[in-house]
C-alpha positions as CSV (number, residue, x, y, z in Angstrom):
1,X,-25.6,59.8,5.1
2,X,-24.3,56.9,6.8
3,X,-26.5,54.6,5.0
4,X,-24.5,55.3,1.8
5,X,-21.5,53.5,2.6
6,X,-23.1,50.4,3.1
7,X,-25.2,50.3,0.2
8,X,-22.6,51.4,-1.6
9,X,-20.9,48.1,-0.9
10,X,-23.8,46.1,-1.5
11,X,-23.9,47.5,-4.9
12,X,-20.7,46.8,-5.4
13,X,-20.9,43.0,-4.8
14,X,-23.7,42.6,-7.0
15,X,-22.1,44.2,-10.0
16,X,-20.9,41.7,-12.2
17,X,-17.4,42.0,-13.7
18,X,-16.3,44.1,-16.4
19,X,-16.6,42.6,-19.5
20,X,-19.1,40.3,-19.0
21,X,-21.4,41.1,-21.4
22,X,-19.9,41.2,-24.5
23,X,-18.8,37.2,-23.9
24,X,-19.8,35.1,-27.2
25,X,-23.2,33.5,-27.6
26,X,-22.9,30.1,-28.1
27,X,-26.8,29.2,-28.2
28,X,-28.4,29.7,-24.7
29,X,-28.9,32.3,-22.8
30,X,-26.2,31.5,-19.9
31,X,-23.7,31.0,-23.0
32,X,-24.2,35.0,-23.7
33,X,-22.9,35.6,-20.4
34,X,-20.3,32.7,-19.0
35,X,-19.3,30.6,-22.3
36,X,-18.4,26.1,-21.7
37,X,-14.8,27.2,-23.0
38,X,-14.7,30.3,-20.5
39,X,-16.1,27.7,-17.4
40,X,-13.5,24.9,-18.8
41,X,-10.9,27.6,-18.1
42,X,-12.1,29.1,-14.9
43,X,-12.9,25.6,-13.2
44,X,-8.6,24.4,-14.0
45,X,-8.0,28.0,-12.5
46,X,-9.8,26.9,-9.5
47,X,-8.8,23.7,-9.4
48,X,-5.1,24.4,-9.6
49,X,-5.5,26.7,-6.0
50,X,-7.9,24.1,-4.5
51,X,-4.9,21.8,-4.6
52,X,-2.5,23.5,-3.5
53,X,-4.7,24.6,-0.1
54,X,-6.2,21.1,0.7
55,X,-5.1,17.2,2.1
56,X,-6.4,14.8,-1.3
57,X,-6.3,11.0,-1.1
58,X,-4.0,9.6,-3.3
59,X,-4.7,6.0,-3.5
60,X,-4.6,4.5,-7.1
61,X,-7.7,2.1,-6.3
62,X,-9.7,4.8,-4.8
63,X,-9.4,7.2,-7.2
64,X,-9.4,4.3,-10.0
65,X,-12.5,3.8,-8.8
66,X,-14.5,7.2,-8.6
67,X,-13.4,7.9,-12.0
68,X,-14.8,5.1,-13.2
69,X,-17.6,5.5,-11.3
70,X,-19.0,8.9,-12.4
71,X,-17.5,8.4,-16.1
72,X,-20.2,5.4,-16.5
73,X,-22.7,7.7,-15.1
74,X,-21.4,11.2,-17.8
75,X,-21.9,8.1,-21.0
76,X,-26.1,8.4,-20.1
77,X,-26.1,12.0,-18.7
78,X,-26.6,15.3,-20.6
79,X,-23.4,16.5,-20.3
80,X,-21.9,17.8,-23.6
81,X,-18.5,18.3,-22.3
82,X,-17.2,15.6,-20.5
83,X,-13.6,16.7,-20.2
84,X,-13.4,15.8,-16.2
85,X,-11.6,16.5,-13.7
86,X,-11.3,15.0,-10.3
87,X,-10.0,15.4,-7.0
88,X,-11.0,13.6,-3.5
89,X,-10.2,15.4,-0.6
90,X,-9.0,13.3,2.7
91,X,-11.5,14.5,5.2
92,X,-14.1,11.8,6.9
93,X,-16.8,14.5,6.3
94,X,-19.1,13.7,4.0
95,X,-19.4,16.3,1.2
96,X,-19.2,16.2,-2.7
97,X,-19.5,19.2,-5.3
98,X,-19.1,19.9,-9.2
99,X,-17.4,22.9,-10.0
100,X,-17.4,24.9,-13.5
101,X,-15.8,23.2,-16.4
102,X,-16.3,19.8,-15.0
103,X,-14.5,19.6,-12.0
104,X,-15.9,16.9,-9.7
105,X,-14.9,16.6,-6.0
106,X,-15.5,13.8,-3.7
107,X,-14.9,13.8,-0.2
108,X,-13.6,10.3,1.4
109,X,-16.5,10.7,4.0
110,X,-18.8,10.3,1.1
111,X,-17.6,6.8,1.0
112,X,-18.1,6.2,4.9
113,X,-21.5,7.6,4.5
114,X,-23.2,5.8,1.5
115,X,-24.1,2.9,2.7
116,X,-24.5,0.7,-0.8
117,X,-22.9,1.7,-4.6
118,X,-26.5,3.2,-5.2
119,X,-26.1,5.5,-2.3
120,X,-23.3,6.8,-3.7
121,X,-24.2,6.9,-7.4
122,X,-27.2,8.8,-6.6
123,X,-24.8,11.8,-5.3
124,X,-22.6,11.8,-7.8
125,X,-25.6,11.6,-10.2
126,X,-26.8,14.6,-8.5
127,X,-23.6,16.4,-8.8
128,X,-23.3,15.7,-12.4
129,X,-26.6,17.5,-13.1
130,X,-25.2,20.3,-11.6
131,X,-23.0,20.5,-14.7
132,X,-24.6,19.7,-17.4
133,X,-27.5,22.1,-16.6
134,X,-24.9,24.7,-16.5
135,X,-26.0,25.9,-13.1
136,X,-23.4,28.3,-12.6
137,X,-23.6,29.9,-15.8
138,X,-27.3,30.7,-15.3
139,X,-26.6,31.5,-11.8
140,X,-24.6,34.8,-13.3
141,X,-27.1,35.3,-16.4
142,X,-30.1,35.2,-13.5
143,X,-28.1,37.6,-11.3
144,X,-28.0,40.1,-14.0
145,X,-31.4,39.9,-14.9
146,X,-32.2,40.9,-11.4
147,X,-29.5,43.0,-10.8
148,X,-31.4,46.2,-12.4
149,X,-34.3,46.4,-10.6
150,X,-32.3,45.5,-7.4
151,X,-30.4,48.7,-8.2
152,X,-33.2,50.7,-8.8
153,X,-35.1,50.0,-5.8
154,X,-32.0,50.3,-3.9
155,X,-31.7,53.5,-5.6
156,X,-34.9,54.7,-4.7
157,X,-34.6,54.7,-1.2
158,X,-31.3,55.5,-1.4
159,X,-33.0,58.9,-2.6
160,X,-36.0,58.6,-0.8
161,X,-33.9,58.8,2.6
162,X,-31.5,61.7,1.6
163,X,-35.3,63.2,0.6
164,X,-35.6,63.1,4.5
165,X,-38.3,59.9,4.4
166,X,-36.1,58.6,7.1
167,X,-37.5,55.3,7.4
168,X,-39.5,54.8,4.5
169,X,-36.5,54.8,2.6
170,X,-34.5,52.7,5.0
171,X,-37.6,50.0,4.6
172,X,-37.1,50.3,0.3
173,X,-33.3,49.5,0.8
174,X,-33.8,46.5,3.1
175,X,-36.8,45.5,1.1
176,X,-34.8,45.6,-1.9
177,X,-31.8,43.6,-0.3
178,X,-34.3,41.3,1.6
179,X,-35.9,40.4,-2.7
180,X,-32.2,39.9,-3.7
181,X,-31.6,37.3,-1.3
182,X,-34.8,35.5,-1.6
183,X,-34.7,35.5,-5.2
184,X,-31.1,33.7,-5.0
185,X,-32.3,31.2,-2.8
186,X,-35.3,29.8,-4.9
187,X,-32.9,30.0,-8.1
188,X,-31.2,27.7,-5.5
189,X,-33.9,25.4,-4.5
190,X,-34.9,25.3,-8.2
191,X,-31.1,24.4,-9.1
192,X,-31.1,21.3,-6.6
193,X,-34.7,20.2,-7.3
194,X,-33.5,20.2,-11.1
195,X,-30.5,18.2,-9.8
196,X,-32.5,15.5,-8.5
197,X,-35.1,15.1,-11.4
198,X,-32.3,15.1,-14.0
199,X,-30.0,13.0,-11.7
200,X,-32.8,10.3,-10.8
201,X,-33.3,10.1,-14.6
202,X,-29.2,9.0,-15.1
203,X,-29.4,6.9,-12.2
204,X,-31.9,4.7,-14.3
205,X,-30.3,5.3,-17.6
206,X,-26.7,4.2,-16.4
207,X,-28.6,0.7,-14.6
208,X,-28.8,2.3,-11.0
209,X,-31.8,2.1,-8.9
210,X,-32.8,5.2,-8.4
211,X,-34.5,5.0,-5.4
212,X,-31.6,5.4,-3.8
213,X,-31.8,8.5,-4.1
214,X,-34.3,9.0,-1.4
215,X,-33.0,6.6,0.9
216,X,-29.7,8.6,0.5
217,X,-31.6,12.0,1.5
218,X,-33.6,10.0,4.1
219,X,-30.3,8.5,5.9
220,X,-28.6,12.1,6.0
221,X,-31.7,13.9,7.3
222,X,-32.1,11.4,10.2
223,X,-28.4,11.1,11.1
224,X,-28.0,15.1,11.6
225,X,-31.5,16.2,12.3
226,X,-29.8,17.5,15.7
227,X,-27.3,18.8,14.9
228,X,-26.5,22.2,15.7
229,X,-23.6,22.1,12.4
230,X,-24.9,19.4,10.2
231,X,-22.1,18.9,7.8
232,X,-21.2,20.8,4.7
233,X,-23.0,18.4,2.0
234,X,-26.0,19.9,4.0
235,X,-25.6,23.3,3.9
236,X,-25.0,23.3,-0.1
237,X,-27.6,20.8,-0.6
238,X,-30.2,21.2,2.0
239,X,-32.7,18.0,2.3
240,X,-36.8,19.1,3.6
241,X,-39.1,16.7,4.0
242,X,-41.0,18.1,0.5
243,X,-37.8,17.7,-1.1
244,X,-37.3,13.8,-0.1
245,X,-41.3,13.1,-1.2
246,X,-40.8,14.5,-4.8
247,X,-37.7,12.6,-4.9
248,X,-38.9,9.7,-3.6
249,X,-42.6,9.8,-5.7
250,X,-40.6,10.3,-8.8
251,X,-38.2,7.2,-8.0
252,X,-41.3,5.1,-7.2
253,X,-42.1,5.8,-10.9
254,X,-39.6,3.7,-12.4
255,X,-39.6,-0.4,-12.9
256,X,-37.8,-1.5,-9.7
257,X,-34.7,-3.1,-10.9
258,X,-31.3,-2.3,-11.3
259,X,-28.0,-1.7,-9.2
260,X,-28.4,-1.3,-5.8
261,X,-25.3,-2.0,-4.6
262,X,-21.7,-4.3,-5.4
263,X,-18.7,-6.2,-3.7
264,X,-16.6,-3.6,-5.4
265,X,-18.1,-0.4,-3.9
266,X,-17.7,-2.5,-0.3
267,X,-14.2,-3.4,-1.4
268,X,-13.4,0.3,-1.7
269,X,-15.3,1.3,1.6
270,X,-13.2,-0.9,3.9
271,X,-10.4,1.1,2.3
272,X,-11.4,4.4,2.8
273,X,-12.6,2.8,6.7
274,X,-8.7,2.0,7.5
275,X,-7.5,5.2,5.7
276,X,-9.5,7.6,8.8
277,X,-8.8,5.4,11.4
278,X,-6.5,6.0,13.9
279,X,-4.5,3.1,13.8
280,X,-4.8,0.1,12.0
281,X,-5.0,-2.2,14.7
282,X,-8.2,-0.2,15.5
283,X,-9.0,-1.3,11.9
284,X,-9.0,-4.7,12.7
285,X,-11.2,-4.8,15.2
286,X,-13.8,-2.9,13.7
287,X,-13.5,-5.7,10.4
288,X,-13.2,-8.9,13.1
289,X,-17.0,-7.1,14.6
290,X,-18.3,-7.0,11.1
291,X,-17.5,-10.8,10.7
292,X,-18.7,-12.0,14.2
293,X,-22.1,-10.9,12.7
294,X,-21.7,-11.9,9.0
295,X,-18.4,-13.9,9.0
296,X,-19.0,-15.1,5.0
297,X,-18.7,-10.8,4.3
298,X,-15.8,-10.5,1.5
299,X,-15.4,-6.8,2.1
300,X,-14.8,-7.2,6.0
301,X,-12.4,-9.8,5.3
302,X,-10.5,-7.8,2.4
303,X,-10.7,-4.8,5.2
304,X,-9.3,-7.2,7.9
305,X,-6.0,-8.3,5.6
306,X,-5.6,-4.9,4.8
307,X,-5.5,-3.7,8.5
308,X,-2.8,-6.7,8.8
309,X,-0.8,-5.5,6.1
310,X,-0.6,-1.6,7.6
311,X,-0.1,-3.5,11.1
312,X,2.9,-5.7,10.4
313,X,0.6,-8.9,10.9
314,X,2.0,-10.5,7.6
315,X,0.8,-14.2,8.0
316,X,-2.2,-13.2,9.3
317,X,-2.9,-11.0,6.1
318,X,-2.0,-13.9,3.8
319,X,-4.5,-16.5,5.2
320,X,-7.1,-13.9,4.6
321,X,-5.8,-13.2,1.3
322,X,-4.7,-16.7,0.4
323,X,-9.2,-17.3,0.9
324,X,-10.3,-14.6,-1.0
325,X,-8.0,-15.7,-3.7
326,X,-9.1,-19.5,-3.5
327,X,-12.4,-18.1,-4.6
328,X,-11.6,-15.6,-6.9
329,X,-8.0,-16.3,-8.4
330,X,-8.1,-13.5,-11.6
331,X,-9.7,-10.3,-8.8
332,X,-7.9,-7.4,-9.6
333,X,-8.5,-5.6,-5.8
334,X,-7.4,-8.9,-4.1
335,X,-4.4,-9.5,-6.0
336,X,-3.4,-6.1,-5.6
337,X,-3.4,-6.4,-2.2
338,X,-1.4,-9.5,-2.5
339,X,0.9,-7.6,-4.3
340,X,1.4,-5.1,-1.7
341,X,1.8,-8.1,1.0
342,X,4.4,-9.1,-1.2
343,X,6.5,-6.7,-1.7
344,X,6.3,-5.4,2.3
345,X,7.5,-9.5,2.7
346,X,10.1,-8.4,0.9
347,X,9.3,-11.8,-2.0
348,X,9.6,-9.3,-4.6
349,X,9.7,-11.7,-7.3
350,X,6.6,-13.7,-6.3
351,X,5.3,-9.7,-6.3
352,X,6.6,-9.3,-10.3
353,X,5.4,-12.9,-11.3
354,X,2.1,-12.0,-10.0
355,X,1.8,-8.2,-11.4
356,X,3.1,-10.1,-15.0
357,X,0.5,-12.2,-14.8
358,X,-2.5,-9.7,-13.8
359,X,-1.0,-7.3,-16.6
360,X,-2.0,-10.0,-19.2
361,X,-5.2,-9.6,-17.8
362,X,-5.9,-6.2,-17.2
363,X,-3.4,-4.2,-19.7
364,X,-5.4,-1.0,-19.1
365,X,-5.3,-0.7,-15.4
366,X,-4.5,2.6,-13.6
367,X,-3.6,0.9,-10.2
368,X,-1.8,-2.4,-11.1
369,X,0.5,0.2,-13.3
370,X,1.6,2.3,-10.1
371,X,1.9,-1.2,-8.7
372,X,4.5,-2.3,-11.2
373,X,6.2,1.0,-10.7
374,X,6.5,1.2,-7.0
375,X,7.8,-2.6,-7.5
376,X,10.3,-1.3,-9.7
377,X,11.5,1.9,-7.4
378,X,11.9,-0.7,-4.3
379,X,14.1,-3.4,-6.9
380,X,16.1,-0.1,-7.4
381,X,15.3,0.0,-11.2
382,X,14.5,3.6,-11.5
383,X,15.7,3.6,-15.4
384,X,13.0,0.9,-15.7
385,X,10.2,3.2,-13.5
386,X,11.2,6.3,-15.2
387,X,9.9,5.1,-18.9
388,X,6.9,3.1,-16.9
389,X,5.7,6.7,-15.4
390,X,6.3,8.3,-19.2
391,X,4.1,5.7,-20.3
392,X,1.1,6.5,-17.9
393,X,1.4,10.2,-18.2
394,X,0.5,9.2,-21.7
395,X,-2.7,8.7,-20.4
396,X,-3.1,10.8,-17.2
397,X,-1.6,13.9,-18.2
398,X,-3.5,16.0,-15.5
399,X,-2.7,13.5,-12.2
400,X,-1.0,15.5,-9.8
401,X,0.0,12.1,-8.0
402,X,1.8,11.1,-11.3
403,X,3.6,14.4,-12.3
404,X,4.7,14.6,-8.3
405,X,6.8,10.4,-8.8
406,X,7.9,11.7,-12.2
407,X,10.0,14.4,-10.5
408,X,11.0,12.5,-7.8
409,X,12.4,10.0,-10.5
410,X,14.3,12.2,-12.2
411,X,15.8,14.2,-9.6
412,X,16.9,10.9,-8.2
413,X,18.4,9.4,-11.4
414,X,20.3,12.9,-12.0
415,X,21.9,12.1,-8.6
416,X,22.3,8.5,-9.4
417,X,24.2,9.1,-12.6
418,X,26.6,11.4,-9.8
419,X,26.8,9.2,-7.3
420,X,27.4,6.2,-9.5
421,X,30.4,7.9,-11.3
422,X,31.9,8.7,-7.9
423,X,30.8,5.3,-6.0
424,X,31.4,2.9,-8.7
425,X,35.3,3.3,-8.3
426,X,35.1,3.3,-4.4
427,X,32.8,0.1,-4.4
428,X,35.4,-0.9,-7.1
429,X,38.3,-0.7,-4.1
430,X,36.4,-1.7,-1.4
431,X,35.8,-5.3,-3.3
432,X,39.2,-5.3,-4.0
433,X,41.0,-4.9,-0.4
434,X,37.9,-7.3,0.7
435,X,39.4,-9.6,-2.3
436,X,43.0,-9.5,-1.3
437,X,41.9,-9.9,2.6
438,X,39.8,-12.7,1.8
439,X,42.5,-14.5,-0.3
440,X,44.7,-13.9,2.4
441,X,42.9,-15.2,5.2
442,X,42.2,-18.3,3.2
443,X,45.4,-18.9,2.5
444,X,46.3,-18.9,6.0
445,X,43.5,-21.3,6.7
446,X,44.8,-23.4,4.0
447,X,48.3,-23.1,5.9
448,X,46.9,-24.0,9.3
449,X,45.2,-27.1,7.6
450,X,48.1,-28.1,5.5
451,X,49.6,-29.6,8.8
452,X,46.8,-32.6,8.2
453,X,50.0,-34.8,7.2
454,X,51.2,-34.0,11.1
455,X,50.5,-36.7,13.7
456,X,51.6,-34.2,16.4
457,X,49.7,-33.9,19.5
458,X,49.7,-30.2,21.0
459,X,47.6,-28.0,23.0
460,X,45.5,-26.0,20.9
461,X,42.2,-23.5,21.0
462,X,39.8,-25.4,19.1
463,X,38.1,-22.2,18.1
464,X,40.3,-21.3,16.5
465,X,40.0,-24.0,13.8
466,X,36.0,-23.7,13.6
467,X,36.9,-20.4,12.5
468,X,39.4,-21.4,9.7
469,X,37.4,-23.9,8.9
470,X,34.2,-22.3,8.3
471,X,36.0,-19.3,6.9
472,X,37.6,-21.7,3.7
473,X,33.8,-23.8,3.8
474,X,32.0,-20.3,3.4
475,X,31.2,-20.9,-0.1
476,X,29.2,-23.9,0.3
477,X,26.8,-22.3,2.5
478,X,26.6,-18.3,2.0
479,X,24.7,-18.3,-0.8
480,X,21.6,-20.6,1.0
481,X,22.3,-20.5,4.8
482,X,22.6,-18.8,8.0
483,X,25.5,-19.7,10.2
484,X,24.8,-19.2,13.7
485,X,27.8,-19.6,16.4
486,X,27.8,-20.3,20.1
487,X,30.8,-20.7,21.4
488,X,31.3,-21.6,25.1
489,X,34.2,-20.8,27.6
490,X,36.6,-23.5,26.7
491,X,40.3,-24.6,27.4
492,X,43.0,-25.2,24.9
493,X,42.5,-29.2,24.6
494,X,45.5,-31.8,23.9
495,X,44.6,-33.4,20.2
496,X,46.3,-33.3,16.5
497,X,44.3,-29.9,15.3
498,X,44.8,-30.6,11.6
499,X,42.7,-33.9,12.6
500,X,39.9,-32.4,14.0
501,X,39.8,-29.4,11.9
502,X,39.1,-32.4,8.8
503,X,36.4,-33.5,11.5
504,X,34.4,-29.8,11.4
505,X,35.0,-29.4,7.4
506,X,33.3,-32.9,6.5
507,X,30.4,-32.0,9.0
508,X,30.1,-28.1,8.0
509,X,29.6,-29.5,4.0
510,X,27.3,-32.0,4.8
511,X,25.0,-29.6,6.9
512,X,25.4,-27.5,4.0
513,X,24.5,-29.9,1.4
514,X,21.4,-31.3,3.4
515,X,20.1,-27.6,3.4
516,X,17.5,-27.2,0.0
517,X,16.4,-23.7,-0.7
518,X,17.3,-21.7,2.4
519,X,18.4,-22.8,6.4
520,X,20.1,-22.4,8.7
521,X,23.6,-24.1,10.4
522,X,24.6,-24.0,14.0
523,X,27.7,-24.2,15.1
524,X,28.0,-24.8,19.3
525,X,30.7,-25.5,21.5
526,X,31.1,-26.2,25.5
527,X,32.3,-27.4,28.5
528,X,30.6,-31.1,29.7
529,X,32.3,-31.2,32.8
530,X,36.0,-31.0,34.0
531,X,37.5,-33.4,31.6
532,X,35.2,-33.1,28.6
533,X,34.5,-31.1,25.8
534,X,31.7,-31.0,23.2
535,X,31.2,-29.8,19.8
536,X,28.0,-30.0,17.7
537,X,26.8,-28.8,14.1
538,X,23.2,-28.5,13.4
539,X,21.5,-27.6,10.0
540,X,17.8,-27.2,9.4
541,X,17.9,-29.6,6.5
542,X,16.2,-32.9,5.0
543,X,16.9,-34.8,7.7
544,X,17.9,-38.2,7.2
545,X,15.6,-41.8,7.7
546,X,16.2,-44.4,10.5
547,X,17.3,-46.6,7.9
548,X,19.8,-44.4,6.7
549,X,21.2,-43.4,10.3
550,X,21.6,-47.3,11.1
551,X,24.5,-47.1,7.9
552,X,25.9,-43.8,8.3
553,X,29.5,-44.6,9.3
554,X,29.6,-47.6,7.0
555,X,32.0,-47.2,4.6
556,X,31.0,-46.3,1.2
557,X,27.4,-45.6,2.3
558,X,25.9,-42.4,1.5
559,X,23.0,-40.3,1.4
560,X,23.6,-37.9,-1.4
561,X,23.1,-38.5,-4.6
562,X,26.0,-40.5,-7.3
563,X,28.5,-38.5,-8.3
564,X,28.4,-36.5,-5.1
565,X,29.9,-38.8,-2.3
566,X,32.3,-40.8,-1.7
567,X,31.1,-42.3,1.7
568,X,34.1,-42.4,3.6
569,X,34.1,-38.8,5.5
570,X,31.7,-40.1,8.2
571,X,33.5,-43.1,8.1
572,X,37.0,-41.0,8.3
573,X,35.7,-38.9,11.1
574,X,34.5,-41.3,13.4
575,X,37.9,-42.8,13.4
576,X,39.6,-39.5,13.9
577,X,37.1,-38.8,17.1
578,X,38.1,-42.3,18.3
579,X,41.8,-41.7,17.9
580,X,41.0,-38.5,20.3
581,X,39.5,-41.3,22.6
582,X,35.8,-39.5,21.7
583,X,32.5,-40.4,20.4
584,X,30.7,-39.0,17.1
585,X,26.8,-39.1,17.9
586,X,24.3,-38.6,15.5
587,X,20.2,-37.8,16.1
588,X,17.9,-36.7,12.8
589,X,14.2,-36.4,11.9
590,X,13.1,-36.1,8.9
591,X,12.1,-32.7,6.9
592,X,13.4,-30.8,10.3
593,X,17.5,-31.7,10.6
594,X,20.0,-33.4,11.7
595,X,22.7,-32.5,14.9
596,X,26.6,-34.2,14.9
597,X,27.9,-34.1,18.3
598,X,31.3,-34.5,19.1
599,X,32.1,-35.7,22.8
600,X,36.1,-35.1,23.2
601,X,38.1,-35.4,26.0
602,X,40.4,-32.2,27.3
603,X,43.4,-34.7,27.7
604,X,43.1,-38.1,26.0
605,X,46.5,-38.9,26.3
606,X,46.6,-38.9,30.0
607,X,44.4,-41.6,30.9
608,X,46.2,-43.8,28.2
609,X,49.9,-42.5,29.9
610,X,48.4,-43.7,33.2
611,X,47.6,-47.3,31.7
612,X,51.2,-47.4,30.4
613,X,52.8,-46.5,34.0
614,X,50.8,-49.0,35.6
615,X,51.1,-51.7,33.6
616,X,55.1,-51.6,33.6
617,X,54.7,-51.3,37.5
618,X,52.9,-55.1,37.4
């Protein structure tokens, strides 16, 4: 009686669920049992747990890609119902499935593991079989068929022991489980040979070569014909030796032409390579390999500026890029990942010029769109980014990816219409006491350079007036350049401040002015020796000619343009340094800058008291 329990349960898990046979007919027998609208159904059921339980890849090129992909290959298949669904799982293993109700899975190993686009179409040719063959629904229909005369064999020696037949009864039950099993796994075996005849045939229809179908089946049998867990792909799709020679007599059957392979698959291989290694410097060594061998292969370099980008190695990353692009100005992948340089460079407009112009060109495109929207979140124009991601859901209604950024939008502009309320009025204040400061401290600079009409000699901290004066010149250089200070240990020096403090202002303009685009000016002070003082401004400008520096102090000459000069500072200041009994000095080269130093001495009214003493004494 202790075999009861036991059979008991395996009658139980062959029963089929209540209900299900009295589904509609919709013109096969599987339909009498499982209907397309009832798999539809149970495959989002599925789908919508599977994603909550695994890691997916949610790159916008990858997954541009595989839907692309395997949407060429549904236009030439059999399948009726092409309402897809896809989701690739991040694991380096390689594995791929269809589901009920046209769920398509890919794992990113797939991608590691096909070697050429072929490779890869051939699985996912495979896969789409699967589905429109309606493999699962006859799977159930056959499982009823058998599931009667299962039961009454079972049955049989379920009575047959009771009856005291002892093992003669034990052999029916075993014999009767032993059918079950065997009859599943040739419905199996049937299923997958099915898979490949059907598949090969869409491989040729969609302009594949289908023998890469064998040479698929032939790499995966040798790479893990040892081992002792082959990987998953294997264990639901088991490849024998028969299995690989009717796949490959039947390929050898069709004319031998068509795709074997592209730059884009190899584009989006060295993508999935960097995403499962372990760091990207890693990366970039496996890409620099793969060029010492073949150093004209585009994917390897792509791979290799990618790795740079992930790394932090920016220049290098835009010399790779900055190639590619020579060759192929209008690629969508390469631009893209100029794009992405971009905007980690922080040159987001050179990033929104580019994505403008690659729109015009590609209007439909799934990943230059999250591109313009991840441009937009980083230029803080979530408004902007919040109707972008209505548009797309527009058309990918089902992403996951997309639904997860839409909330993230929202919830963040529902804060920003909080924060701004409450921040606008503190930001408000804040630029107003900085205003009032700001006009204060200027006009106390003003003050302490009003006394220009004072001839008065004192000691003073000529720091002190750099300060003020590059405190009231701040608006001719904040805008463009960086000022950089280094200011030495230096005693209070005997001079007319006012005069000197004219001195920095002319030479703080000019350095400013002689800066196009963006620089930088340095301001540097120190001790010479025990009498002297210096004081130099550098700018990182135009530079100025050898002609031009043989002139400089002339009056009326300038180097600026009419209109913006007078001539006469330089000319001004020398005279000023001379009065101090110091020297103005001037060194330039061209397209790097130009350094004014100003050579002063700590006391110049000593030497010239000592020449008045000793000339009354003759």
């Amino acid at each position: 009686m202790n075999l009861l329990r036991p059979t008991l349960l395996a009658l139980a898990c062959l029963a089929l669920p209540a209900g299900a046979s009295d589904l509609p007919s919709l013109g096969d027998a599987s339909s009498s049992i499982v209907s397309p609208e009832q798999e539809h159904r149970l495959g989002r059921a599925w789908l919508s747990v599977l994603r909550g339980q695994i890691d997916q890849l949610s790159d916008p090129q990858l997954k541009d890609y595989v839907e692309t992909s395997v949407y060429r290959l549904a236009e030439t298949s059999q399948l009726e119902d092409r309402r897809l669904e896809f989701v690739l799982l991040n694991s380096p293993q390689i594995n791929a499935f269809a589901a009920p109700g046209g769920i398509v899975g890919v794992n990113g190993g797939l991608l590691l593991h096909a070697q050429t686009e072929g490779e890869y179409a051939s699985v996912m040719a495979h896969e789409l079989a699967h589905l429109s063959q309606r493999h699962f629904a006859r799977g159930v229909e056959a499982q009823q068929r058998m599931q009667v005369p299962v039961m009454a064999a079972m049955l049989a020696g379920i009575v047959a022991a009771a009856a005291g037949a002892g093992d003669a009864g034990i052999a029916t039950i075993m014999g009767a489980q032993a059918a079950a099993i065997q009859e599943q796994r040739r419905f199996s075996r049937q299923n997958e040979q099915e898979a490949d005849r059907i598949g090969l045939l869409n491989l040729e229809k969609a302009g594949y070569d289908p023998r890469a179908m064998p040479s698929m089946f032939e790499r995966l049998m040798r790479q893990y014909r040892y081992d002792s867990k082959p990987p998953e792909f294997l264990l639901t799709h088991p490849v024998t030796e028969s299995r690989i020679a009717d796949t490959r007599n039947r390929a050898e059957q069709y004319p031998s032409q068509g795709i074997s392979d592209s730059l884009g698959y190899q584009l989006m291989r060295a993508r999935t390579q960097l995403m499962f290694e372990e760091t990207p410097g890693i990366a970039a060594k496996r890409f620099r390999a793969m060029l010492d061998s073949n150093p004209r292969l585009e994917a390897a370099h792509y791979g290799l500026a990618i790795a740079h980008i992930k790394g932090g190695r920016l220049a290098e990353a835009r010399s790779e890029l900055n190639a590619l692009l020579t060759k192929k100005p209008n690629d969508l992948t390469y631009n893209l990942a100029m794009i992405e340089l971009d905007s980690a460079a922080n040159r987001l407009s050179d990033a929104q010029q580019r994505i403008e112009r690659m729109r015009s060109l590609y209007p439909d495109s799934y990943p230059l769109e999250q591109a313009r929207i991840d441009l937009l979140l980083k230029q803080n124009q979530t408004k902007e980014a919040e109707i972008a991601l209505d548009q797309l859901l527009k058309q990918r209604g089902n992403d996951p990816d997309v639904w997860y950024q839409v909330a993230e939008v929202r919830g963040l502009m529902q804060r920003l219409e909080y924060d701004y309320l409450r921040q606008d009025v503190l930001d408000l204040l804040a630029e107003s006491k900085e205003g009032v400061e700001r006009v204060r401290q200027i006009v106390a600079d003003m003050k302490g350079l009003a006394h220009a009409g004072s001839s008065r000699w004192q000691w003073a901290d000529l720091h002190e007036g750099l300060d003020s004066t590059l405190n009231i010149a701040r608006n001719e250089f904040k805008h463009h350049c960086t000022l950089v200070k280094h200011y030495g240990d230096l005693p209070h020096i005997h001079c007319i401040p006012s005069q000197l403090n004219q001195v920095f202002m002319n030479l703080v303009v000019n350095a400013a002015q002689a800066i196009e685009g963006s620089g930088e000016i340095t301001v540097t002070t120190e001790r010479v020796d025990e009498a002297t003082i210096r004081v130099s401004v550098a700018d990182t400008g135009k530079g100025i000619s050898p002609e031009g520096l043989s002139h400089l102090f002339e009056p009326f000459y300038t180097t600026k343009p009419v209109g913006q000069g007078t001539g006469l500072g330089l000319t001004l200041s020398r005279e000023i340094i001379e009065r101090h009994r110091g020297r103005i000095t001037v060194s330039s080269e061209l397209d790097k800058g130009t350094v004014f130093a100003l050579t002063l001495p700590i006391d110049p009214l000593a030497g010239a008291e000592e020449g008045a003493a000793a000339e009354s004494q003759a």
